[in-house]
MOPAC internal coordinates of N, CA, C and O (Angstrom, degrees):
PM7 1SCF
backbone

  N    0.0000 0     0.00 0     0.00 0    0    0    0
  C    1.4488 1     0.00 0     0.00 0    1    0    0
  C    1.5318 1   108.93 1     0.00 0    2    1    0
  O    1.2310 1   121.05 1   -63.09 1    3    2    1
  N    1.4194 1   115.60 1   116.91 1    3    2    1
  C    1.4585 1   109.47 1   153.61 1    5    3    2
  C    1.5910 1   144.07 1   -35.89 1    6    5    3
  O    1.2310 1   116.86 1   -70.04 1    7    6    5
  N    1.2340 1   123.58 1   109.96 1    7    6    5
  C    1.2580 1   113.56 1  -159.89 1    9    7    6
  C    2.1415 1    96.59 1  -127.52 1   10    9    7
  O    1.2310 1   132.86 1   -48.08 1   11   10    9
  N    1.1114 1    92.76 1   131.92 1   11   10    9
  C    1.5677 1   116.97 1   159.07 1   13   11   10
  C    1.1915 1   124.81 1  -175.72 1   14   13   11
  O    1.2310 1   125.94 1    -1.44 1   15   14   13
  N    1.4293 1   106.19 1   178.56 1   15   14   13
  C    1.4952 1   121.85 1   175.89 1   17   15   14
  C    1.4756 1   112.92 1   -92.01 1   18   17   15
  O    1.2310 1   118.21 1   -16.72 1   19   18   17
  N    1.1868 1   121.02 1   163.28 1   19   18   17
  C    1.7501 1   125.41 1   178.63 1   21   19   18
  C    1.2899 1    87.08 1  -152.75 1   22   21   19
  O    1.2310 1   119.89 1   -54.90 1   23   22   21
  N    1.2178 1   117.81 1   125.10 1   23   22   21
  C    1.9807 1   110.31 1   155.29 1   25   23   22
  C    1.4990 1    86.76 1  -141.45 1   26   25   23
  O    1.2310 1   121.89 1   -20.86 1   27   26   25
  N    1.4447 1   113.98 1   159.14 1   27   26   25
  C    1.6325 1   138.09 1   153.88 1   29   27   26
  C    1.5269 1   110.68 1   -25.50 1   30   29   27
  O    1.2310 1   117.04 1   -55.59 1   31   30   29
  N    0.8187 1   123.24 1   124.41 1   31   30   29
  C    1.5796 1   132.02 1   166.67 1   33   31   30
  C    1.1547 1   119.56 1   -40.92 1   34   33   31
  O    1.2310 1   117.25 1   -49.34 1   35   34   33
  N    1.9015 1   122.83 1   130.66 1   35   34   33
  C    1.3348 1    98.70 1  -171.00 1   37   35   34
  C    1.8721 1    71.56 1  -167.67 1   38   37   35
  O    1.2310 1   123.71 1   -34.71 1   39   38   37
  N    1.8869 1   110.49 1   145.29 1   39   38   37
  C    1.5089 1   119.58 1  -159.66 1   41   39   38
  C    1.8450 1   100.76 1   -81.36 1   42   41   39
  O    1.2310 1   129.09 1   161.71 1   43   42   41
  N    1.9894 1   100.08 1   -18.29 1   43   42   41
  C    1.4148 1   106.71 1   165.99 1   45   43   42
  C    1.4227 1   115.15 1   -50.91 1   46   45   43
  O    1.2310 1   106.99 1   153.63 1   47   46   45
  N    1.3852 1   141.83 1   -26.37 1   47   46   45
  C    0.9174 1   124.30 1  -140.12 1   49   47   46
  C    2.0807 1   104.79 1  -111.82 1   50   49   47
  O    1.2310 1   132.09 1  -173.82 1   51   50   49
  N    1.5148 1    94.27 1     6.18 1   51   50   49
  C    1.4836 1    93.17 1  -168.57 1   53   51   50
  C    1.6518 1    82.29 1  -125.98 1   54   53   51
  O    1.2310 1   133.49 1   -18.52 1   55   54   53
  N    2.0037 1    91.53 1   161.48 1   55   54   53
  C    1.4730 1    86.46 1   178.15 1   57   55   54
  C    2.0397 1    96.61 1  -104.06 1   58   57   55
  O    1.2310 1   133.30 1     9.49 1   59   58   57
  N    1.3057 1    91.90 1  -170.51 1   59   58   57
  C    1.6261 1    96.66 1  -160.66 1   61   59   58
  C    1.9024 1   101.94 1   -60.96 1   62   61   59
  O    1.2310 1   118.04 1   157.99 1   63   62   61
  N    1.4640 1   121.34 1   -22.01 1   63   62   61
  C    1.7197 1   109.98 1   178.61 1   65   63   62
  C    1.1372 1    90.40 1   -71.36 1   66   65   63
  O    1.2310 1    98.02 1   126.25 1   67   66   65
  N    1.5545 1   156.87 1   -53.75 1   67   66   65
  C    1.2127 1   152.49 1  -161.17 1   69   67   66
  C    1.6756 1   114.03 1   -54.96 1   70   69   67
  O    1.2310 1   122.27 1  -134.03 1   71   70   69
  N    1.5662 1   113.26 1    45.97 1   71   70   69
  C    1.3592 1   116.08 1  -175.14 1   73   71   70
  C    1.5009 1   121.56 1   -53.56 1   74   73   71
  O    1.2310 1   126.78 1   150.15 1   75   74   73
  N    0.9506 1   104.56 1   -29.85 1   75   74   73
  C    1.7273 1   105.87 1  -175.32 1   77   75   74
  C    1.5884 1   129.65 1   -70.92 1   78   77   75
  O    1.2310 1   140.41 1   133.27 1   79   78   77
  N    1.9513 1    78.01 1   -46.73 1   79   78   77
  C    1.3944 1    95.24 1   169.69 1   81   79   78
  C    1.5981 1   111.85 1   -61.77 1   82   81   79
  O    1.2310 1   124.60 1   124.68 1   83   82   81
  N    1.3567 1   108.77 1   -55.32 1   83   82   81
  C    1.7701 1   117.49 1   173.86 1   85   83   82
  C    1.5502 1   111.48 1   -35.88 1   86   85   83
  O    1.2310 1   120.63 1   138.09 1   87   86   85
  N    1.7197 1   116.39 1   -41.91 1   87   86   85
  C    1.3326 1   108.84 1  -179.81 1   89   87   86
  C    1.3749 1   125.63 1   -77.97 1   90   89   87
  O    1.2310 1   121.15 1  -151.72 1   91   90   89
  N    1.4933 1   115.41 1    28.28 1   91   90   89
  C    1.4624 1   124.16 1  -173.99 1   93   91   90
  C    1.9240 1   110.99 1    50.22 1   94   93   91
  O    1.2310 1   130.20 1  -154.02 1   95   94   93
  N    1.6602 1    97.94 1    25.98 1   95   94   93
  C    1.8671 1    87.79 1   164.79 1   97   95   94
  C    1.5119 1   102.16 1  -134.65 1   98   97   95
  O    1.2310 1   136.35 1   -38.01 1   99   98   97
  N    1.4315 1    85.95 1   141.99 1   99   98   97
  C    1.5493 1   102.49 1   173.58 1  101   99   98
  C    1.5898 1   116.78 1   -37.46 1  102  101   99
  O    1.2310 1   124.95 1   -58.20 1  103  102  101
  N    1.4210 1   108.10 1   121.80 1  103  102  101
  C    1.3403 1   136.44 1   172.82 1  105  103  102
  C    1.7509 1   118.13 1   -82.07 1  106  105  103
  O    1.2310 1   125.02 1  -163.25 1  107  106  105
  N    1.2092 1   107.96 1    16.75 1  107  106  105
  C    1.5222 1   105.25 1  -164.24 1  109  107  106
  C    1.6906 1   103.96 1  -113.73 1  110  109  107
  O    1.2310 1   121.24 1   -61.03 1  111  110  109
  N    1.3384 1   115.23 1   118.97 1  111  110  109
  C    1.4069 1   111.88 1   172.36 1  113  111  110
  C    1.6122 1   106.89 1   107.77 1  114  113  111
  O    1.2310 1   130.64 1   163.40 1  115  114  113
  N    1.2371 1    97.07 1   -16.60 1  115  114  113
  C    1.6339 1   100.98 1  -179.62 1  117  115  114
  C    2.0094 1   112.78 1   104.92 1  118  117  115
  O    1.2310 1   131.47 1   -10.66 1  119  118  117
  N    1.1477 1    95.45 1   169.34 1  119  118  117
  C    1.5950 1   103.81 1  -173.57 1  121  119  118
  C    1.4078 1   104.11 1   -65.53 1  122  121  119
  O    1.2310 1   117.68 1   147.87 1  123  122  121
  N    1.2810 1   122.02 1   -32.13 1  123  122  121
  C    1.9302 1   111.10 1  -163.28 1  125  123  122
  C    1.4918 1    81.77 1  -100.60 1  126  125  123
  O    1.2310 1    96.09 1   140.31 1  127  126  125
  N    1.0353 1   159.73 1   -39.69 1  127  126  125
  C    1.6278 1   148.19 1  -172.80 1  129  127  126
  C    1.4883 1   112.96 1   -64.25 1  130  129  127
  O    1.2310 1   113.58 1   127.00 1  131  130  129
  N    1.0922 1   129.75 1   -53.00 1  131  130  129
  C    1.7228 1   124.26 1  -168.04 1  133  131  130
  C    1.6954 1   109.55 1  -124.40 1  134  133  131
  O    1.2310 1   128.07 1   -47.93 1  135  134  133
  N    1.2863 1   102.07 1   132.07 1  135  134  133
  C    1.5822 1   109.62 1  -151.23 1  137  135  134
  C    1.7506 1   106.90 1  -125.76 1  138  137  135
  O    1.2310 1   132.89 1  -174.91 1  139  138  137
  N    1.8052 1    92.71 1     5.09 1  139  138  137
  C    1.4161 1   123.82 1  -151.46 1  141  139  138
  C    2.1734 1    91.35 1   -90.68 1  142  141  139
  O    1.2310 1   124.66 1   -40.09 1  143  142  141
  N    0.8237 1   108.66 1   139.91 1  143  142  141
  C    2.0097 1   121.87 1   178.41 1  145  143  142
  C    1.6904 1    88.68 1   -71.03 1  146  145  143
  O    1.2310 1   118.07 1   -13.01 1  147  146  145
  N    0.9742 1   121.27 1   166.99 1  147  146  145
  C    1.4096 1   143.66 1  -169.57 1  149  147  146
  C    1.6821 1   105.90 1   -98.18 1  150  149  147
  O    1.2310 1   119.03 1   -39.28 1  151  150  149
  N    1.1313 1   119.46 1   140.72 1  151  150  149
  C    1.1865 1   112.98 1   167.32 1  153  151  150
  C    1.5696 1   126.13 1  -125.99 1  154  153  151
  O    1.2310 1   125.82 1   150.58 1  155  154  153
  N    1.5239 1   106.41 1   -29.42 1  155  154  153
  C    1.1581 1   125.91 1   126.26 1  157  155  154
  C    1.2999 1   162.85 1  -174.54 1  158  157  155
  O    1.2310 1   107.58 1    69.61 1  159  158  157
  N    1.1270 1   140.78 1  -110.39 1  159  158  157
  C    1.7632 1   115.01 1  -173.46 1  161  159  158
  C    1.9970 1   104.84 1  -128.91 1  162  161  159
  O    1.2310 1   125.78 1   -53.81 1  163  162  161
  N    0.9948 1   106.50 1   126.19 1  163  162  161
  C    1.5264 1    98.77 1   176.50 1  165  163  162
  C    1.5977 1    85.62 1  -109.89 1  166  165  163
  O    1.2310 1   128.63 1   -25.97 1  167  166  165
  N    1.3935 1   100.98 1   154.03 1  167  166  165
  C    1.5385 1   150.29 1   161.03 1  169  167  166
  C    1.1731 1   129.19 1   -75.89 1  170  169  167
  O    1.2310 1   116.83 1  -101.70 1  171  170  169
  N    1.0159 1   123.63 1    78.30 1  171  170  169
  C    2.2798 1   110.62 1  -159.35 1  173  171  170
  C    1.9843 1    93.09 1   -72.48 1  174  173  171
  O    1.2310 1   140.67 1   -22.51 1  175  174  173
  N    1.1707 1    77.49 1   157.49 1  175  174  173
  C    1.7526 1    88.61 1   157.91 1  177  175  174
  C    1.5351 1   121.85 1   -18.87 1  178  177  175
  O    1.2310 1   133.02 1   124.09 1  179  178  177
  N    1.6272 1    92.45 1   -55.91 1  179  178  177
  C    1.5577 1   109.06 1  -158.98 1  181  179  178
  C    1.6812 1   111.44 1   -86.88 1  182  181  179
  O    1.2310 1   132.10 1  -171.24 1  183  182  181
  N    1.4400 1    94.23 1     8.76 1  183  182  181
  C    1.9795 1    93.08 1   165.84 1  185  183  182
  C    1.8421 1    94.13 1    94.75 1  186  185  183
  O    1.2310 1   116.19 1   172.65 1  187  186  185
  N    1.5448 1   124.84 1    -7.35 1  187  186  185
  C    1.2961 1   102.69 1  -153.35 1  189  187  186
  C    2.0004 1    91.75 1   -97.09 1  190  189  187
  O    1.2310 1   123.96 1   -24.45 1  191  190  189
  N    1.0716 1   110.01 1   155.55 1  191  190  189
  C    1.9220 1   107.80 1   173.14 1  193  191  190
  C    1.3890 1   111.39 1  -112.64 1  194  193  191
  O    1.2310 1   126.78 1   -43.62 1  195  194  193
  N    1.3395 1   104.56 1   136.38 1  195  194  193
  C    1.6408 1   113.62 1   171.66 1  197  195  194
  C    1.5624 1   110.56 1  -111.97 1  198  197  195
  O    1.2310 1   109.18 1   -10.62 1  199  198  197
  N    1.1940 1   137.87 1   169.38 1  199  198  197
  C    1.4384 1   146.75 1   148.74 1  201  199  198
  C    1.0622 1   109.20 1   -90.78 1  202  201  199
  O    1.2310 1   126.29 1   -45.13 1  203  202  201
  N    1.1183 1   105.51 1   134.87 1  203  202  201
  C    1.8569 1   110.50 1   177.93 1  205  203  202
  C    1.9619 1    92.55 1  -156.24 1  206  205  203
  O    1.2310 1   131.20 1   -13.26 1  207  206  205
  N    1.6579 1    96.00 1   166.74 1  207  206  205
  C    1.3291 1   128.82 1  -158.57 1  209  207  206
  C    1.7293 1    90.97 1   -82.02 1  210  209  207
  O    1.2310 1   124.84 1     4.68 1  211  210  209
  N    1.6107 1   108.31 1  -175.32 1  211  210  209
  C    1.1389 1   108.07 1   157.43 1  213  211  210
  C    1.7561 1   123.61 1   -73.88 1  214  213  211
  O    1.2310 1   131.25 1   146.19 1  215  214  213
  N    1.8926 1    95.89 1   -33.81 1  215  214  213
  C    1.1196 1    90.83 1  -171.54 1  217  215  214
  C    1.8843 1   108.63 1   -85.54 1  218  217  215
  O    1.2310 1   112.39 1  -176.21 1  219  218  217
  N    0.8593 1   131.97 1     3.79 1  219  218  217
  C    1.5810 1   129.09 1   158.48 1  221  219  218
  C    1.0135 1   116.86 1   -60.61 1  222  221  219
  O    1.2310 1   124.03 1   118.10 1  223  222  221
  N    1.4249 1   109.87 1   -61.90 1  223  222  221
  C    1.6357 1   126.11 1  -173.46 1  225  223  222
  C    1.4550 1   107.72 1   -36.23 1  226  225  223
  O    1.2310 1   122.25 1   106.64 1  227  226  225
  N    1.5443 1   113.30 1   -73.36 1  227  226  225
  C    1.5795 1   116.80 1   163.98 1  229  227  226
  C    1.7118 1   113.51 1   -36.18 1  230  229  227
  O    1.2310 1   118.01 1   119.23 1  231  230  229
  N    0.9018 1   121.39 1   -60.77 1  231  230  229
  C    1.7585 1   106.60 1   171.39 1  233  231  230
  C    1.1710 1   105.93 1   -62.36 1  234  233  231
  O    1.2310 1    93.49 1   166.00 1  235  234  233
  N    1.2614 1   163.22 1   -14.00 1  235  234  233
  C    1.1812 1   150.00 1  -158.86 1  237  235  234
  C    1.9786 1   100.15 1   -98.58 1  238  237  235
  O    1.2310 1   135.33 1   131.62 1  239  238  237
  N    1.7765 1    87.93 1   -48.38 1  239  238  237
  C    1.5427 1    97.03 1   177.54 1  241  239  238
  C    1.5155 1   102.65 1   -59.01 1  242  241  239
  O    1.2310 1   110.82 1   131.15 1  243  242  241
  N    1.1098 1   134.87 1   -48.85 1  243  242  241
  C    1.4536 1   133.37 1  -155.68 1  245  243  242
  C    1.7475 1    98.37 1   -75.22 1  246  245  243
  O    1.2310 1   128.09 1   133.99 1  247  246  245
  N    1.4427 1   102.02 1   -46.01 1  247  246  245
  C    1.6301 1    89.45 1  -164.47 1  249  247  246
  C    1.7250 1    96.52 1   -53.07 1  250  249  247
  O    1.2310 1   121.86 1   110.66 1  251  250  249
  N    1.0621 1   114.04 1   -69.34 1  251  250  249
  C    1.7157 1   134.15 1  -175.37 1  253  251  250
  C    1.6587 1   107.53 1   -12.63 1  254  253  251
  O    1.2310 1   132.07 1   119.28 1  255  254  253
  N    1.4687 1    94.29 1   -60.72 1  255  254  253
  C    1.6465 1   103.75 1   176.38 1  257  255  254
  C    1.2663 1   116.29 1   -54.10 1  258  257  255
  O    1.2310 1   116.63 1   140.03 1  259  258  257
  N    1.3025 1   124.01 1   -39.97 1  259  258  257
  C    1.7092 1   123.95 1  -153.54 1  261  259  258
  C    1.7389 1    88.03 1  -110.27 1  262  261  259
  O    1.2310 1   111.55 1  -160.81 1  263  262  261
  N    1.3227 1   133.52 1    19.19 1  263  262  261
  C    1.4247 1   124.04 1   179.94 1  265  263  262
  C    1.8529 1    81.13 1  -109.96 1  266  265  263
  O    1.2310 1   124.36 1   148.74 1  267  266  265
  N    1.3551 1   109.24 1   -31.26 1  267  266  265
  C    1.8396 1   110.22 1   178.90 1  269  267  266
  C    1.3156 1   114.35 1   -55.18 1  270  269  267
  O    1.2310 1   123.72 1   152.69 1  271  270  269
  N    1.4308 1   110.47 1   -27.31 1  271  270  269
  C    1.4879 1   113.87 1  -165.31 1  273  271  270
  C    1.5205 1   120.44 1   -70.05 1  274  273  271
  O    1.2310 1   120.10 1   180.00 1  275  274  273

């Protein structure tokens, strides 16, 4: 079973190297790929948080699920 966290975006939730995420823009895919503001923060497994878009989040959910399968 896929397991994470999702909450609302918030600059609490990254520490100060996590600049991107801190700048309220999506952290997913790298700096030249997503140009998109953050909406909000997933949780990996491993405790670490990213910012990501709406549209990441949905790829992130989908990959996760179909790596369960």
């Amino acid at each position: 079973m896929a397991r994470f966290e999702v909450k609302r975006w918030s600059a609490a939730h990254y520490t100060p190297r996590a600049e991107k995420s801190r700048m309220h823009m999506c952290a997913q895919g790298g700096a030249e790929v997503c140009g998109r503001d953050a909406e909000f923060t997933i949780v990996y497994p491993n405790g670490e948080s990213i910012a990501t878009c709406p549209e990441h989040l949905i790829t992130y959910v989908r990959t996760r699920i179909k790596e369960d399968d």
